[in-house]
SELOKE-281299 format. One record per residue: residue number from 1; residue in three letters; x, y, z of N, C-alpha, C in turn. Coordinates in nm, 3 decimals, always signed. Example, Ala and Ser with C-alpha at 12.3 -4.5 7.8 and 13.67 -1.06 7.14 Angstrom:
# residues 2
resi->1 | resn->ALA | n.c1->+1.319 | n.c2->-0.569 | n.c3->+0.780 | ca.c1->+1.230 | ca.c2->-0.450 | ca.c3->+0.780 | c.c1->+1.320 | c.c2->-0.330 | c.c3->+0.780
resi->2 | resn->SER | n.c1->+1.285 | n.c2->-0.225 | n.c3->+0.708 | ca.c1->+1.367 | ca.c2->-0.106 | ca.c3->+0.714 | c.c1->+1.290 | c.c2->+0.003 | c.c3->+0.787
//
This chain:
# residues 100
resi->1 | resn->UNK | n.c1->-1.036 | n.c2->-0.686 | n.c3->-1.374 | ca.c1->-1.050 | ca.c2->-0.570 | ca.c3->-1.287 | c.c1->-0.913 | c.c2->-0.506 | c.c3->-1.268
resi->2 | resn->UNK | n.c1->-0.898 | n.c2->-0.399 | n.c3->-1.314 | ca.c1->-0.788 | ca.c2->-0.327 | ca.c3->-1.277 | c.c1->-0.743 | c.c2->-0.286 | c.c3->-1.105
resi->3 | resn->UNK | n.c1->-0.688 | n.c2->-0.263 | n.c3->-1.063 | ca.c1->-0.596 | ca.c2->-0.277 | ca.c3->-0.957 | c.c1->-0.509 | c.c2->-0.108 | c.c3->-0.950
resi->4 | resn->UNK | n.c1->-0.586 | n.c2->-0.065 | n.c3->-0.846 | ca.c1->-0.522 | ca.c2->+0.094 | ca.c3->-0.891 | c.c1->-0.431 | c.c2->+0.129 | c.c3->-0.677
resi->5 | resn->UNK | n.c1->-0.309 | n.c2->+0.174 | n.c3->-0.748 | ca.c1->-0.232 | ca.c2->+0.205 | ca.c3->-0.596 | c.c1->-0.165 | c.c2->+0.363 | c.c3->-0.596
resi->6 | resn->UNK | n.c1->-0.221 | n.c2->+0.438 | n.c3->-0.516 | ca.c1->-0.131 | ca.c2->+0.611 | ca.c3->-0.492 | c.c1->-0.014 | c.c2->+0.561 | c.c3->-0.399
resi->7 | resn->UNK | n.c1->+0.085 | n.c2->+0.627 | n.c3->-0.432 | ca.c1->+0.204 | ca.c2->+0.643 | ca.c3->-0.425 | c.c1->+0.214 | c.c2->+0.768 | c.c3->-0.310
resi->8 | resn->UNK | n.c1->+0.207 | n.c2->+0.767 | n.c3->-0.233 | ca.c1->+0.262 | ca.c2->+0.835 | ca.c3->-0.124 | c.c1->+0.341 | c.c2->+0.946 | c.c3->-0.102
resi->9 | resn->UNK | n.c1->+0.333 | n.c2->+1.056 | n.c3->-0.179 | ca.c1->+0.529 | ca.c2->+1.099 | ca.c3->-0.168 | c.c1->+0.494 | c.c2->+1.164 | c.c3->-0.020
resi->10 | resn->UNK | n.c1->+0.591 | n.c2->+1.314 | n.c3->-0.016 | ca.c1->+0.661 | ca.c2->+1.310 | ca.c3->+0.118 | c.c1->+0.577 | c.c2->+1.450 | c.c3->+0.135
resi->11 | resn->UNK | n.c1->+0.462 | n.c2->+1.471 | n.c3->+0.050 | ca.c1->+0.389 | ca.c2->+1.649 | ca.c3->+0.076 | c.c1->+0.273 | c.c2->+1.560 | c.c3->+0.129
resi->12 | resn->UNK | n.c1->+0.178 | n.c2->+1.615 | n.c3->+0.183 | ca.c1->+0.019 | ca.c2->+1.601 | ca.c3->+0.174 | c.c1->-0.022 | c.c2->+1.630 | c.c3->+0.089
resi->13 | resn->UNK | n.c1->-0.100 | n.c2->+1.578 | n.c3->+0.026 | ca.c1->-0.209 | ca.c2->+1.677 | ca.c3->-0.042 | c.c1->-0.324 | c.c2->+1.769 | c.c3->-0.009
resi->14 | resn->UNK | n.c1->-0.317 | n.c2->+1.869 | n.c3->-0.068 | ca.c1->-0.381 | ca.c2->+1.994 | ca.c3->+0.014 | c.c1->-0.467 | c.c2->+2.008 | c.c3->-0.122
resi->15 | resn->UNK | n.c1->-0.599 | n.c2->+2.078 | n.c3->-0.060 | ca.c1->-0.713 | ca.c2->+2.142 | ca.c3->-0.181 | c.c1->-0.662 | c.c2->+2.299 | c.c3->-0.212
resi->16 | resn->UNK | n.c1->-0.708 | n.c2->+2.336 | n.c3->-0.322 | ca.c1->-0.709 | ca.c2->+2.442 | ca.c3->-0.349 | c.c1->-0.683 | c.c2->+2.581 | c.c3->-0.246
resi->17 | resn->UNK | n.c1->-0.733 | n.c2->+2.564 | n.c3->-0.130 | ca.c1->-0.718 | ca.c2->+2.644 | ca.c3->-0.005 | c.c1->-0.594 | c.c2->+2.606 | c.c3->+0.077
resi->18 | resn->UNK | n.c1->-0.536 | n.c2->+2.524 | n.c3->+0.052 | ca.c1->-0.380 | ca.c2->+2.475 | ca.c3->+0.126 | c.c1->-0.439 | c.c2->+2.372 | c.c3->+0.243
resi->19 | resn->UNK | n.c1->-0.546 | n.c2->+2.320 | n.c3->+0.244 | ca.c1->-0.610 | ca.c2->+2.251 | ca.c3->+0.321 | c.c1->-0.569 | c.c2->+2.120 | c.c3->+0.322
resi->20 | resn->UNK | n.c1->-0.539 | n.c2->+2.053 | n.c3->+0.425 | ca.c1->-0.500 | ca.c2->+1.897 | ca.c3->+0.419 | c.c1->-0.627 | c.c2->+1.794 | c.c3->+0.343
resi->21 | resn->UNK | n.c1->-0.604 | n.c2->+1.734 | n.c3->+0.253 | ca.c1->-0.738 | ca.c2->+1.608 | ca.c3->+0.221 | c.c1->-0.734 | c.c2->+1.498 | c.c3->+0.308
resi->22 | resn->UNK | n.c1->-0.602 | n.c2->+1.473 | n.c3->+0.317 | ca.c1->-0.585 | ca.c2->+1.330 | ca.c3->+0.394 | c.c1->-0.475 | c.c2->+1.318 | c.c3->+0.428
resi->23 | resn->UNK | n.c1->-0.451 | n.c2->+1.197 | n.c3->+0.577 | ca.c1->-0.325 | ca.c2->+1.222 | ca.c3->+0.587 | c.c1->-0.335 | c.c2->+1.082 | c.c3->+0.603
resi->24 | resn->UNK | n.c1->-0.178 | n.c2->+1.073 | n.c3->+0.520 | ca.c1->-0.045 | ca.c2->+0.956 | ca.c3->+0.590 | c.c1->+0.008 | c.c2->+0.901 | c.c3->+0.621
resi->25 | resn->UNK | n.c1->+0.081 | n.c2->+0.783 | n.c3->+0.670 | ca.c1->+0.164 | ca.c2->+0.808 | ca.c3->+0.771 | c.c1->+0.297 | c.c2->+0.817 | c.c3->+0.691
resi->26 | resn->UNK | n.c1->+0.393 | n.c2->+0.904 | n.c3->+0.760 | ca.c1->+0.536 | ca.c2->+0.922 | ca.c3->+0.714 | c.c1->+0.650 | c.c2->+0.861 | c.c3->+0.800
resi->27 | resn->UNK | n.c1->+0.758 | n.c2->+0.830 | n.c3->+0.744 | ca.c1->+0.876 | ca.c2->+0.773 | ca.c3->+0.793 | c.c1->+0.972 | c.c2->+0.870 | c.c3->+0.772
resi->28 | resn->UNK | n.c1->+1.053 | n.c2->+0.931 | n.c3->+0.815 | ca.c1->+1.127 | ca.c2->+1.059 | ca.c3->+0.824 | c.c1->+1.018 | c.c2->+1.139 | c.c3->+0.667
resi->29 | resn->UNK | n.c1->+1.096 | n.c2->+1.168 | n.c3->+0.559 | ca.c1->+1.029 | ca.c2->+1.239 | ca.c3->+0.482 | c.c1->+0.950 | c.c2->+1.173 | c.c3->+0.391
resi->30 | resn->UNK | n.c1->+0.945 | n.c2->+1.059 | n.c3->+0.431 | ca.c1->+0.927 | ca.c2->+0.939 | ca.c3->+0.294 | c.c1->+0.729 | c.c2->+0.921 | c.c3->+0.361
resi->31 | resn->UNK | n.c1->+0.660 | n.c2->+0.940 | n.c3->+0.247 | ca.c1->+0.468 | ca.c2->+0.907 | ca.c3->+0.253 | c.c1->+0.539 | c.c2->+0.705 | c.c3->+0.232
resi->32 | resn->UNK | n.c1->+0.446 | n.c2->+0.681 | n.c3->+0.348 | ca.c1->+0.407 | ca.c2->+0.529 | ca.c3->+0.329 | c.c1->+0.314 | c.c2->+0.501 | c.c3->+0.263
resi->33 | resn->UNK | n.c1->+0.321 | n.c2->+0.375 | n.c3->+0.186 | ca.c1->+0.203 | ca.c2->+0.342 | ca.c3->+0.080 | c.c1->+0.162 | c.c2->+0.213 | c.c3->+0.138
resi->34 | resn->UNK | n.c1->+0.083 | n.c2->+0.157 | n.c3->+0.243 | ca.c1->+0.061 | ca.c2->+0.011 | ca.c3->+0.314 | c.c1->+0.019 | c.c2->-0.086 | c.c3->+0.225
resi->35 | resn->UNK | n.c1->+0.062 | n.c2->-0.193 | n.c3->+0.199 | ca.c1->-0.048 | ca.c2->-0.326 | ca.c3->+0.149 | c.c1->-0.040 | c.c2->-0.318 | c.c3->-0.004
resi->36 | resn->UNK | n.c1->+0.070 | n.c2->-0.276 | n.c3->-0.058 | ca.c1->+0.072 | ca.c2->-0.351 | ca.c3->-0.227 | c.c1->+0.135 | c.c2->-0.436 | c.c3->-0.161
resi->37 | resn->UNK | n.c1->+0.066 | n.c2->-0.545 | n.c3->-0.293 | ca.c1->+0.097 | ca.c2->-0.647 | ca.c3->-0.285 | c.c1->+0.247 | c.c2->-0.677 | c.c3->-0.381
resi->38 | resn->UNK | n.c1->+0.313 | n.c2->-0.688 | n.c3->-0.336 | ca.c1->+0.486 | ca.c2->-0.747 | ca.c3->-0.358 | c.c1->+0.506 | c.c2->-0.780 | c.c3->-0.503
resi->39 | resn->UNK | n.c1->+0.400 | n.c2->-0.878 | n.c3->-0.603 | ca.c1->+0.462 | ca.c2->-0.881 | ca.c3->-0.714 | c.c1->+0.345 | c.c2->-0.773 | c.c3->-0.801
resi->40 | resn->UNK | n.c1->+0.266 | n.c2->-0.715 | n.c3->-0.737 | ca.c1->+0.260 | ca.c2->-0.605 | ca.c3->-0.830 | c.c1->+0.345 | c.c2->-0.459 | c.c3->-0.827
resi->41 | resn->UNK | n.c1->+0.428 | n.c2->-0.442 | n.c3->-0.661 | ca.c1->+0.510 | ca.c2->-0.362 | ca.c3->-0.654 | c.c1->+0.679 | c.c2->-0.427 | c.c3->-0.746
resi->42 | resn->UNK | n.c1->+0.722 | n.c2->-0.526 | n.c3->-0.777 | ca.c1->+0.794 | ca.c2->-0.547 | ca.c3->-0.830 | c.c1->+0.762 | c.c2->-0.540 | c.c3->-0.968
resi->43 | resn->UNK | n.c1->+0.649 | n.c2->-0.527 | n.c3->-0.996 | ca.c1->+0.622 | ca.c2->-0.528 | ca.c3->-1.206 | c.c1->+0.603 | c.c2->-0.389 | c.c3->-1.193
resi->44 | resn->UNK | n.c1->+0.550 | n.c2->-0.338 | n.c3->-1.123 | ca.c1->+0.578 | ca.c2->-0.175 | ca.c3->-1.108 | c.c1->+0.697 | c.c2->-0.083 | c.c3->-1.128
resi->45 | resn->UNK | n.c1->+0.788 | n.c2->-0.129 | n.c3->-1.036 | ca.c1->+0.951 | ca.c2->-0.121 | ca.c3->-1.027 | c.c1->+1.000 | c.c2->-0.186 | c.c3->-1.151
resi->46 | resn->UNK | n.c1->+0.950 | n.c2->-0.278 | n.c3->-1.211 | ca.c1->+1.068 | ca.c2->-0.275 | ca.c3->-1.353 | c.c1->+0.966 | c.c2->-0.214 | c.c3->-1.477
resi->47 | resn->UNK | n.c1->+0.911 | n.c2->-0.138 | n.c3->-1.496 | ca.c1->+0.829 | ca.c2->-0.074 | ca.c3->-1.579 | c.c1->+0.845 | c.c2->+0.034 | c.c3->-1.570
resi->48 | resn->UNK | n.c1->+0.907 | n.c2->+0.102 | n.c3->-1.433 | ca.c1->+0.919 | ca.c2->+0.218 | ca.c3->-1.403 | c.c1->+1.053 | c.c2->+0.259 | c.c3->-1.363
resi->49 | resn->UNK | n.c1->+1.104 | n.c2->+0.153 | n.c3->-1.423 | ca.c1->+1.276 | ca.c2->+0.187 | ca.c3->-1.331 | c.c1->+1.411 | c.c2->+0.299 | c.c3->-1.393
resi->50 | resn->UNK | n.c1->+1.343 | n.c2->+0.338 | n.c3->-1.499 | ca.c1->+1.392 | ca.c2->+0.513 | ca.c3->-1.555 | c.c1->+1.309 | c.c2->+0.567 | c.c3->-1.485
resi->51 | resn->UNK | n.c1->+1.212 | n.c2->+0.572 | n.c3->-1.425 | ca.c1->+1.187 | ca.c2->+0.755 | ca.c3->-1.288 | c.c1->+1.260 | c.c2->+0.717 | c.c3->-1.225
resi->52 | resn->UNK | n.c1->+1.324 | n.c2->+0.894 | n.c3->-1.248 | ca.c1->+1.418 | ca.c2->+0.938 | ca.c3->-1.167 | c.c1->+1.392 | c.c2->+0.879 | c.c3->-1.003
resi->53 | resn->UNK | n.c1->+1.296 | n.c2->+0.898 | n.c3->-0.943 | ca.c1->+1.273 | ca.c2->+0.890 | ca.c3->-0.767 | c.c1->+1.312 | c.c2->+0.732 | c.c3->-0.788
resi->54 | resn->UNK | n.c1->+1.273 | n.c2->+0.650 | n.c3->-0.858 | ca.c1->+1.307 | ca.c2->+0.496 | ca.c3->-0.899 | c.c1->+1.419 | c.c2->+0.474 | c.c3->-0.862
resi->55 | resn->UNK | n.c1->+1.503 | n.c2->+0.519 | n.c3->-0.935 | ca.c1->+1.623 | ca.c2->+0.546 | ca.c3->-1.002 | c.c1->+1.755 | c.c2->+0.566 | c.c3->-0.922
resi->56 | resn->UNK | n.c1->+1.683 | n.c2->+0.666 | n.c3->-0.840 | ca.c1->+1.758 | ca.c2->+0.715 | ca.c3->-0.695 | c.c1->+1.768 | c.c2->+0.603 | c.c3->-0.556
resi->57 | resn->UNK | n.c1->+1.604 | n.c2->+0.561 | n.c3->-0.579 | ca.c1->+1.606 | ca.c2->+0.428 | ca.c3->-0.516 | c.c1->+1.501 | c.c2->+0.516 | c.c3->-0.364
resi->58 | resn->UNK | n.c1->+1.466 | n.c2->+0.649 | n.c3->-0.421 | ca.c1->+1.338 | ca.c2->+0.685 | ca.c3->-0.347 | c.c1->+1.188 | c.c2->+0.634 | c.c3->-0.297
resi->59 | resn->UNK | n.c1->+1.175 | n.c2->+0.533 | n.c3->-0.395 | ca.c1->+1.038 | ca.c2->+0.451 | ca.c3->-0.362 | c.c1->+1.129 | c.c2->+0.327 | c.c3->-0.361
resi->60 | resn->UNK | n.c1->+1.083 | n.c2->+0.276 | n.c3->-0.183 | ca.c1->+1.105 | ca.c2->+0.156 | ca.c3->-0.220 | c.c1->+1.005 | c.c2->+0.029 | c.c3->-0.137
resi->61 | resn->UNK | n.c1->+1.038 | n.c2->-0.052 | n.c3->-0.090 | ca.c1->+0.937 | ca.c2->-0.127 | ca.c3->-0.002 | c.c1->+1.006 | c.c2->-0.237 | c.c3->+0.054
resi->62 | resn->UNK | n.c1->+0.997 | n.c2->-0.242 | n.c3->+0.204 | ca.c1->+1.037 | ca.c2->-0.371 | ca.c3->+0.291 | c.c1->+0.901 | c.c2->-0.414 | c.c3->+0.370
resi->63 | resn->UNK | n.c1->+0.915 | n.c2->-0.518 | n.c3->+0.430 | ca.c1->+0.809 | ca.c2->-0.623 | ca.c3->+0.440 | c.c1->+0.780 | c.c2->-0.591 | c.c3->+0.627
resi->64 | resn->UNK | n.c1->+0.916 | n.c2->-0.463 | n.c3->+0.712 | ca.c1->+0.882 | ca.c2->-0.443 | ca.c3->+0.814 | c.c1->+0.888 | c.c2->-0.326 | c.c3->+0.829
resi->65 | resn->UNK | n.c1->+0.785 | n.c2->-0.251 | n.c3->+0.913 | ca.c1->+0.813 | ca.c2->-0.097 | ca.c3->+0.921 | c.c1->+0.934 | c.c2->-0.078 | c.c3->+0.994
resi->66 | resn->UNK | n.c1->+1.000 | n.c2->-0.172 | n.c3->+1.099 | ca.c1->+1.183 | ca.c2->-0.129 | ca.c3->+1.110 | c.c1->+1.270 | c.c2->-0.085 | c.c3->+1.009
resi->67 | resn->UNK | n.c1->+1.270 | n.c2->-0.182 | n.c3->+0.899 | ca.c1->+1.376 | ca.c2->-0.166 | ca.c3->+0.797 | c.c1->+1.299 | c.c2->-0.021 | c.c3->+0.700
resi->68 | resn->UNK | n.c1->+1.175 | n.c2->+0.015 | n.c3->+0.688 | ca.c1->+1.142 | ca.c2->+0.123 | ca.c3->+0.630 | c.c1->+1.177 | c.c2->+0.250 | c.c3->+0.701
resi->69 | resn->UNK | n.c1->+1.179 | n.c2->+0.242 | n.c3->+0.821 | ca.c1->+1.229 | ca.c2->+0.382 | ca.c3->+0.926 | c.c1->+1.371 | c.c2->+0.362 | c.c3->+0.878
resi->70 | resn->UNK | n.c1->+1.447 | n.c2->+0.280 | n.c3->+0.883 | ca.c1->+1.592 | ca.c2->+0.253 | ca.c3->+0.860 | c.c1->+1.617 | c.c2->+0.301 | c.c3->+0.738
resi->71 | resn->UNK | n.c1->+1.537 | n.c2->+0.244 | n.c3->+0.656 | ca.c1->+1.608 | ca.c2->+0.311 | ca.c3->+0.512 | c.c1->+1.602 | c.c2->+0.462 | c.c3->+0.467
resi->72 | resn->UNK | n.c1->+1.432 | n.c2->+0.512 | n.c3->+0.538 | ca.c1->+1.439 | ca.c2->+0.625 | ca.c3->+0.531 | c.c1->+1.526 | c.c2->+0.732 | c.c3->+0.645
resi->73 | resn->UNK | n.c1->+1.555 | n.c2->+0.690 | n.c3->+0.704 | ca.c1->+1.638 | ca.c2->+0.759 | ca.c3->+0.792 | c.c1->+1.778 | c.c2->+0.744 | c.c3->+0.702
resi->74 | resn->UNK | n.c1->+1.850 | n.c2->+0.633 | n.c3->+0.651 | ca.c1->+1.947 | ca.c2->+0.661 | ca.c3->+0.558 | c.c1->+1.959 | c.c2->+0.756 | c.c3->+0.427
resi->75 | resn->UNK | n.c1->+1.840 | n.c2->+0.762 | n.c3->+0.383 | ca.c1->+1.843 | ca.c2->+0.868 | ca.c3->+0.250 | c.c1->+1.764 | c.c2->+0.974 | c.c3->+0.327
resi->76 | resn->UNK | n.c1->+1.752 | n.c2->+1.003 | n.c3->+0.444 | ca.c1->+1.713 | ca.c2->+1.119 | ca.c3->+0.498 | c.c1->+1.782 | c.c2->+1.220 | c.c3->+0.426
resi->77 | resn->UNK | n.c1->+1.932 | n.c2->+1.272 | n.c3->+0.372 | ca.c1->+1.959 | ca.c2->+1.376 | ca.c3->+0.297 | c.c1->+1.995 | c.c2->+1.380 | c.c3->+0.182
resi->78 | resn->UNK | n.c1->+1.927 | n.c2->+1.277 | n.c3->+0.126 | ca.c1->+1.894 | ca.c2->+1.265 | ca.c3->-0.027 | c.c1->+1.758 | c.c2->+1.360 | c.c3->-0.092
resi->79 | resn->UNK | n.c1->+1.806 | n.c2->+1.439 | n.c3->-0.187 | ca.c1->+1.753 | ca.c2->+1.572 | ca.c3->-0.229 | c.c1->+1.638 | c.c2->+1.487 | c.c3->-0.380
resi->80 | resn->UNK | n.c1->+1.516 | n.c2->+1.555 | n.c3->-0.374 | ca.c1->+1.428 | ca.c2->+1.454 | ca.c3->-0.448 | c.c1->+1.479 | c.c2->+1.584 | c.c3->-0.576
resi->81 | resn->UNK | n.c1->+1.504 | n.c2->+1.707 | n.c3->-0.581 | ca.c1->+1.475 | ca.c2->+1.820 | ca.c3->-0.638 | c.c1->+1.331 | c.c2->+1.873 | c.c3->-0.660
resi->82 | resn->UNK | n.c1->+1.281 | n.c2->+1.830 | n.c3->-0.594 | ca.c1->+1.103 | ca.c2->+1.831 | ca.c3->-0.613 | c.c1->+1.099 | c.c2->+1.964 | c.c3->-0.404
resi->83 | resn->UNK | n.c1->+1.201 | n.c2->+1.958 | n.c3->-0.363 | ca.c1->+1.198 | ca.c2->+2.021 | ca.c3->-0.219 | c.c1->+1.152 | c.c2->+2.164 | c.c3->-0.280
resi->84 | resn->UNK | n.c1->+1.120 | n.c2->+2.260 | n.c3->-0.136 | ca.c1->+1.058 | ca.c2->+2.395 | ca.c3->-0.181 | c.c1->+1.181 | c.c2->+2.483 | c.c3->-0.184
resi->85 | resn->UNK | n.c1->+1.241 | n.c2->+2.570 | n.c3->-0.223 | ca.c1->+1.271 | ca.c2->+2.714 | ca.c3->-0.219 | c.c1->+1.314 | c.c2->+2.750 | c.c3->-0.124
resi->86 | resn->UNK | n.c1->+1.416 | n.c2->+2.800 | n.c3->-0.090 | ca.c1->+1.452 | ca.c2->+2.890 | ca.c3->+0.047 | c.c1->+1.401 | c.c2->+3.010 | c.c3->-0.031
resi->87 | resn->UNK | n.c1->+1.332 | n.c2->+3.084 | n.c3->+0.028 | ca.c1->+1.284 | ca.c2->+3.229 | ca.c3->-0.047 | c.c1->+1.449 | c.c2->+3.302 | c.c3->-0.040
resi->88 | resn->UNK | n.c1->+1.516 | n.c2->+3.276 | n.c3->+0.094 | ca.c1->+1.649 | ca.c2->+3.396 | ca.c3->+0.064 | c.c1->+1.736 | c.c2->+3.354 | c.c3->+0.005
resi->89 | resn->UNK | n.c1->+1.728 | n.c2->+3.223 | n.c3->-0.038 | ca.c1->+1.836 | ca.c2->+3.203 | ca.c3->-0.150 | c.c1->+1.781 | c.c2->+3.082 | c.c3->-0.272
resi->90 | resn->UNK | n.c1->+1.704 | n.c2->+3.104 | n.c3->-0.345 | ca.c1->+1.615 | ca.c2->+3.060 | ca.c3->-0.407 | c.c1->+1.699 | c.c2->+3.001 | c.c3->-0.505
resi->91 | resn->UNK | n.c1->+1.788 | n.c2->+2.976 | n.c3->-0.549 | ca.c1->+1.888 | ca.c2->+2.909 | ca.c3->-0.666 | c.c1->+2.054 | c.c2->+3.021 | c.c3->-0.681
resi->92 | resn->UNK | n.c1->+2.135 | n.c2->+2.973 | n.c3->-0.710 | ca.c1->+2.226 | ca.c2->+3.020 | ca.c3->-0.742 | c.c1->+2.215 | c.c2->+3.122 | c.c3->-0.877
resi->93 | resn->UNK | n.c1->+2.262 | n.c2->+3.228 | n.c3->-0.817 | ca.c1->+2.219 | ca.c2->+3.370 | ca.c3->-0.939 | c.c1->+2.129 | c.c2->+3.439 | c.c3->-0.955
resi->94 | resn->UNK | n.c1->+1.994 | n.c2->+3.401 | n.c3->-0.865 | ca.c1->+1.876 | ca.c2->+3.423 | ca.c3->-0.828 | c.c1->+1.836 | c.c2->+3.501 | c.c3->-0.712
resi->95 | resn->UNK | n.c1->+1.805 | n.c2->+3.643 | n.c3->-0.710 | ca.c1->+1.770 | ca.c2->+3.674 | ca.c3->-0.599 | c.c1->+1.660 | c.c2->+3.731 | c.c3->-0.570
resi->96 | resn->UNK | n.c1->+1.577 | n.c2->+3.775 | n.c3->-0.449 | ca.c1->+1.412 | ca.c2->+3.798 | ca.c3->-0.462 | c.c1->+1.402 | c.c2->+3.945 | c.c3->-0.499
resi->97 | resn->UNK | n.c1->+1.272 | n.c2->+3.986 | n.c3->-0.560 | ca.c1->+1.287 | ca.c2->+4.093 | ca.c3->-0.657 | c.c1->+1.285 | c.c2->+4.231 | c.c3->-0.537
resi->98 | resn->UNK | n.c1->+1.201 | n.c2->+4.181 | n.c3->-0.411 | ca.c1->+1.227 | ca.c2->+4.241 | ca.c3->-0.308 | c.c1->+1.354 | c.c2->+4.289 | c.c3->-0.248
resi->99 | resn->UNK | n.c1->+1.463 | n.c2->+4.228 | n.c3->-0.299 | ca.c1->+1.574 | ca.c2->+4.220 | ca.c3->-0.225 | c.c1->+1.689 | c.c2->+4.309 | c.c3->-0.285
resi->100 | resn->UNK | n.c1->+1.640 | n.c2->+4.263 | n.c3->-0.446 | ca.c1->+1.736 | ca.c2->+4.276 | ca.c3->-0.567 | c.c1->+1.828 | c.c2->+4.401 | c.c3->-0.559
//
């Protein structure tokens, strides 16, 4: 029997209408993922340890929700590049066509 786990990130997922499906719970920006079990999150993590969010050390897992508020509160301004757009300054060299 296969063994299937979603990964949490830090958006909701919304339907087609921008509608919430489900929610959550979050630790500063970080989606919690409850109840993998430890050595399938560790064969996970070395199978996957070139993604980038990996990599960065964005997904990770402790055994108390203290040390998970803690960690995410430490990479609180760690940039996934996956963040949205400031519309008024949308990238360097880039400006809105409205504006231009």
């Amino acid at each position: 029997m296969k063994v299937r786990h979603t990964v949490n990130g830090a958006r909701l997922p919304v339907d087609s209408k921008g509608r919430e499906l489900h929610k959550f719970d979050l630790a500063g920006a970080f989606g919690l993922t409850p109840n993998v079990p430890e050595d399938f999150f560790a064969q996970w993590l070395k199978e996957n340890e070139n993604y980038p969010p990996v990599k960065q050390g964005l997904i990770f897992a402790h055994k108390s929700e203290r040390d998970v508020k803690a960690q995410a509160k430490e990479f609180n301004d760690v940039r996934t590049g996956l963040e949205g757009l400031d519309p008024e300054k949308p990238a360097p060299g880039i400006t809105r066509a409205d504006k231009g």
